[in-house]
C-alpha positions in Angstrom: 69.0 -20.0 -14.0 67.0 -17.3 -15.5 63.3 -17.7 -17.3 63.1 -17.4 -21.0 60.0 -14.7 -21.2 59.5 -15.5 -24.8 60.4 -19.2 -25.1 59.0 -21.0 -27.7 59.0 -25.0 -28.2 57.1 -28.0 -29.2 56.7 -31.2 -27.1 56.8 -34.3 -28.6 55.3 -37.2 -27.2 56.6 -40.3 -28.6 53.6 -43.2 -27.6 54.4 -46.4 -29.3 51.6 -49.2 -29.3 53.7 -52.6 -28.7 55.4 -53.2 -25.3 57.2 -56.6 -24.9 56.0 -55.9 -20.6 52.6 -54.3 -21.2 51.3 -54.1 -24.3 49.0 -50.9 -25.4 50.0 -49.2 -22.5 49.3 -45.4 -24.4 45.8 -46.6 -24.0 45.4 -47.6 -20.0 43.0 -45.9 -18.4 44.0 -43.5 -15.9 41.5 -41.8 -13.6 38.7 -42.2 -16.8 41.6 -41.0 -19.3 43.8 -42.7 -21.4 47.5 -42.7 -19.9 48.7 -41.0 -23.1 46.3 -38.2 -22.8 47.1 -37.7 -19.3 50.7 -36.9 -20.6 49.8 -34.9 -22.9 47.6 -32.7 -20.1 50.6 -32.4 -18.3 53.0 -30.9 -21.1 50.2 -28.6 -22.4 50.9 -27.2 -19.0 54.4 -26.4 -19.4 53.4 -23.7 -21.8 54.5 -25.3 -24.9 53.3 -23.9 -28.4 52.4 -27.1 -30.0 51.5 -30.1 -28.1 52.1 -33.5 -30.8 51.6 -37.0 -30.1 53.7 -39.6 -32.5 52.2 -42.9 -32.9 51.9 -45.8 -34.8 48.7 -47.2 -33.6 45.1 -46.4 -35.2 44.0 -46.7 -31.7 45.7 -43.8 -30.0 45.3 -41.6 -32.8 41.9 -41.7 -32.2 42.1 -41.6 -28.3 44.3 -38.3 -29.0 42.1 -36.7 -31.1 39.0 -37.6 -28.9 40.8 -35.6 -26.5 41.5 -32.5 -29.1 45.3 -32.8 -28.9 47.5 -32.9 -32.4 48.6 -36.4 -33.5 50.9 -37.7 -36.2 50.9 -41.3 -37.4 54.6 -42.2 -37.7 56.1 -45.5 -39.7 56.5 -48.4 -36.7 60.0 -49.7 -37.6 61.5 -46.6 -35.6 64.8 -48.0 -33.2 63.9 -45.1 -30.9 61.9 -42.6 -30.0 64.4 -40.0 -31.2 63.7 -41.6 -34.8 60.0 -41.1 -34.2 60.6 -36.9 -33.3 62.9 -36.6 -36.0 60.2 -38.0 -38.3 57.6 -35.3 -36.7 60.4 -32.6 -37.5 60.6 -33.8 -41.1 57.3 -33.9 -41.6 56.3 -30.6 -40.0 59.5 -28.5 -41.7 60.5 -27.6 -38.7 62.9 -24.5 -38.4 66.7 -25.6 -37.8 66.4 -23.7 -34.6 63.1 -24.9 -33.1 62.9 -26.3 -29.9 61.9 -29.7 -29.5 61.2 -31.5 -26.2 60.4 -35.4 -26.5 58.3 -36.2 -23.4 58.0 -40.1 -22.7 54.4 -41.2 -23.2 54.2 -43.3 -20.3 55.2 -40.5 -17.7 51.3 -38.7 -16.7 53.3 -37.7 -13.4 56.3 -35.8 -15.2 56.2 -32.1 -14.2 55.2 -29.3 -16.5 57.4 -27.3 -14.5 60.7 -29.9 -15.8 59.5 -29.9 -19.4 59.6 -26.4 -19.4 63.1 -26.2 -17.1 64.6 -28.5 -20.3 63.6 -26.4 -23.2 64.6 -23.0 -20.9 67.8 -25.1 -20.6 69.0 -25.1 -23.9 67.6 -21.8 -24.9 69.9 -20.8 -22.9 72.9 -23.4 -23.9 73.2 -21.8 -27.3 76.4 -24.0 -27.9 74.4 -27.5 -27.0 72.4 -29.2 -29.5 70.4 -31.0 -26.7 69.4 -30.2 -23.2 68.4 -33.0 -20.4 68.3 -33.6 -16.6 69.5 -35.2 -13.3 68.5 -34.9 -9.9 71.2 -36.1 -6.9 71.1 -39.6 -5.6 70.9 -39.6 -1.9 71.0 -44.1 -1.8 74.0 -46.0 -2.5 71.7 -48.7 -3.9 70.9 -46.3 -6.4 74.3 -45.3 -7.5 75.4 -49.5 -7.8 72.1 -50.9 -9.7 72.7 -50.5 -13.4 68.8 -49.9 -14.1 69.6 -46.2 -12.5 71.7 -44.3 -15.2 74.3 -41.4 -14.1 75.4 -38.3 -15.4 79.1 -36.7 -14.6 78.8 -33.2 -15.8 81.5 -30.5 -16.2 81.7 -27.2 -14.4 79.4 -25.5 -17.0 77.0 -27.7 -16.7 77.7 -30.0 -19.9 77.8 -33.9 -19.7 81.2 -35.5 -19.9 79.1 -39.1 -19.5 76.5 -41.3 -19.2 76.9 -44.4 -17.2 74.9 -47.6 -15.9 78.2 -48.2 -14.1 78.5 -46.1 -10.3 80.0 -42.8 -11.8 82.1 -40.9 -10.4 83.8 -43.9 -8.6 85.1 -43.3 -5.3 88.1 -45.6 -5.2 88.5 -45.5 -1.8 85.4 -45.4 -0.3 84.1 -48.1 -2.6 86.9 -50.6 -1.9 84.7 -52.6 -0.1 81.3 -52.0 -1.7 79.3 -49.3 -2.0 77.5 -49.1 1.0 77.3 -45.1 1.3 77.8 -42.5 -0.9 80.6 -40.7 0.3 80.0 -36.9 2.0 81.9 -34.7 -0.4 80.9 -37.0 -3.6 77.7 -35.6 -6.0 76.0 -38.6 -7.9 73.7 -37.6 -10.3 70.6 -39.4 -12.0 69.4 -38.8 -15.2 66.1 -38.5 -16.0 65.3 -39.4 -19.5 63.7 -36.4 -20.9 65.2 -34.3 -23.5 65.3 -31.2 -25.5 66.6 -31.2 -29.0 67.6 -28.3 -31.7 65.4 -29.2 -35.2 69.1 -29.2 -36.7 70.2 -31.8 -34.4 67.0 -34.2 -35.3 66.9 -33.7 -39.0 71.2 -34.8 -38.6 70.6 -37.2 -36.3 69.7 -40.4 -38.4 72.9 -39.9 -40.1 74.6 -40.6 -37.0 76.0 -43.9 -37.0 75.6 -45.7 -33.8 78.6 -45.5 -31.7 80.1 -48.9 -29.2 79.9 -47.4 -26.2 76.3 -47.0 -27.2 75.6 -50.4 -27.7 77.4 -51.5 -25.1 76.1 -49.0 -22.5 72.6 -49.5 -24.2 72.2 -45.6 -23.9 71.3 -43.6 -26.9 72.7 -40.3 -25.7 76.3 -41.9 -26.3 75.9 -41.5 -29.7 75.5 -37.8 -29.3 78.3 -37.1 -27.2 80.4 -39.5 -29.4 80.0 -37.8 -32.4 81.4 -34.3 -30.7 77.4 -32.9 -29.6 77.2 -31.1 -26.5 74.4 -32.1 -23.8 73.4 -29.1 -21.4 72.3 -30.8 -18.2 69.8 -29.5 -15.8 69.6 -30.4 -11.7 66.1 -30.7 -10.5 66.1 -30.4 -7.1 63.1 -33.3 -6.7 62.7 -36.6 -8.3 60.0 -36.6 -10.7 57.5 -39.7 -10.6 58.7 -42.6 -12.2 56.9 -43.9 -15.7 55.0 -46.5 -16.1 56.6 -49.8 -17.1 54.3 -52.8 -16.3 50.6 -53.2 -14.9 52.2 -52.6 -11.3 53.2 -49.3 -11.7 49.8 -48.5 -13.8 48.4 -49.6 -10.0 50.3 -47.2 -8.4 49.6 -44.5 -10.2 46.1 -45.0 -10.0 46.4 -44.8 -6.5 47.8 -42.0 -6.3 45.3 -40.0 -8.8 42.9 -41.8 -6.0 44.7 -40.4 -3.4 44.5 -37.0 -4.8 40.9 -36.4 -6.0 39.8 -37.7 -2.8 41.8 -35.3 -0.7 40.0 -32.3 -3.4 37.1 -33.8 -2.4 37.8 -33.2 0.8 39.0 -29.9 0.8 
């Protein structure tokens, strides 16, 4: 895919104070910074014009700013993070055609480099009113455990679905269980990070949640339901997984560990 010269977008990062697994996690401290400002670090990196933080927590407003990023204090009875964006959009006026890209607030690993492949993405995708990604599953374990959502995308590129379910099903290879990904079969896992048209946000709380939605518990559904197309991006690398409970916190800190003390070295 070719590189947008003069690409212009904002990321979002949606960091939400309660956590019914680890409360205030925005605010754990990572390597002497707070996790949320790590994230931001990391998408200011990406090249993005504007760099916001969307919260509803006095606390990391003030963390943010300590850390001279942009904050927005945003109502706290949101139903998702693509509520919160779309209430940054509003409240900023943004253009119908700006690029938004909502970053997770508890990813400080996610490359700048795949926050700026998504917004090049649908740049490019003139048709698509949001852009993601997916990297290939190489572990059958992966493709059966419902916690690991797919993508099937069509030849351009564009999702047909998202799934908890193993997608695409090899009938005959999996008659038995899936124990191995067959040779010829591409499984793809998506990687929650998005990209979104302004015009797509301001319209999108008039969406009405669809069932396959619900039942799927993935939001995306109710794009592709109501006729939105998704451009879909492959990274060849999975990123770093986000941070979900205290034990991931410890492993990232290890790794931060890991790296300063081999820049030490060096």
């Amino acid at each position: 895919m070719k590189r947008e010269a003069n690409l212009n977008f904002v990321v979002v990062i949606p960091a939400r104070y309660g956590s019914s697994r680890f409360p205030g996690k925005p605010l754990a401290d990572l390597g002497g910074k707070p996790m949320v400002v790590r994230v931001a670090e990391q998408a200011r990196r990406s090249g993005a014009d504007q760099v916001i933080v969307a919260t509803d927590h006095a606390g990391i407003e003030s963390a943010v700013k300590r850390a001279d990023f942009e904050v927005i204090m945003t109502r706290r009875d949101h139903a998702s993070g693509t509520d919160r964006l779309a209430e940054v959009a509003a409240k900023r006026r943004f253009p119908p055609g700006r690029i938004v890209v909502n970053v997770q607030g508890d990813e400080p690993l996610v490359p700048p480099t795949l926050i700026r492949r998504v917004a090049e993405n649908l740049a490019l995708h003139r048709d698509a009113a949001i852009a993601t990604a997916c990297h290939r599953i190489e572990r059958a374990a992966d493709v059966a455990n419902p916690n690991v959502v797919k993508v099937v995308v069509d030849a351009h590129g564009y999702a047909l679905y998202f799934s908890r379910a193993p997608i695409p099903y090899a009938r005959d290879a999996y008659a038995k269980g899936i124990r191995a990904i067959p040779p010829r079969l591409t499984v793809y896992r998506h990687l929650g990070i998005y990209a979104y048209r302004a015009a797509f946000l301001h319209e999108f709380k008039t969406l009405k949640p669809a069932l396959i939605e619900r039942f799927e518990a993935l939001e995306q559904l109710r794009a592709l339901y109501a006729g939105y197309r998704i451009s879909v991006a492959v990274s060849r690398a999975a990123p770093h997984p986000g941070i979900d409970t205290p034990e991931d916190l410890a492993r990232v800190q290890r790794q931060l560990g890991t790296r300063r003390s081999r820049s030490v070295r060096h």
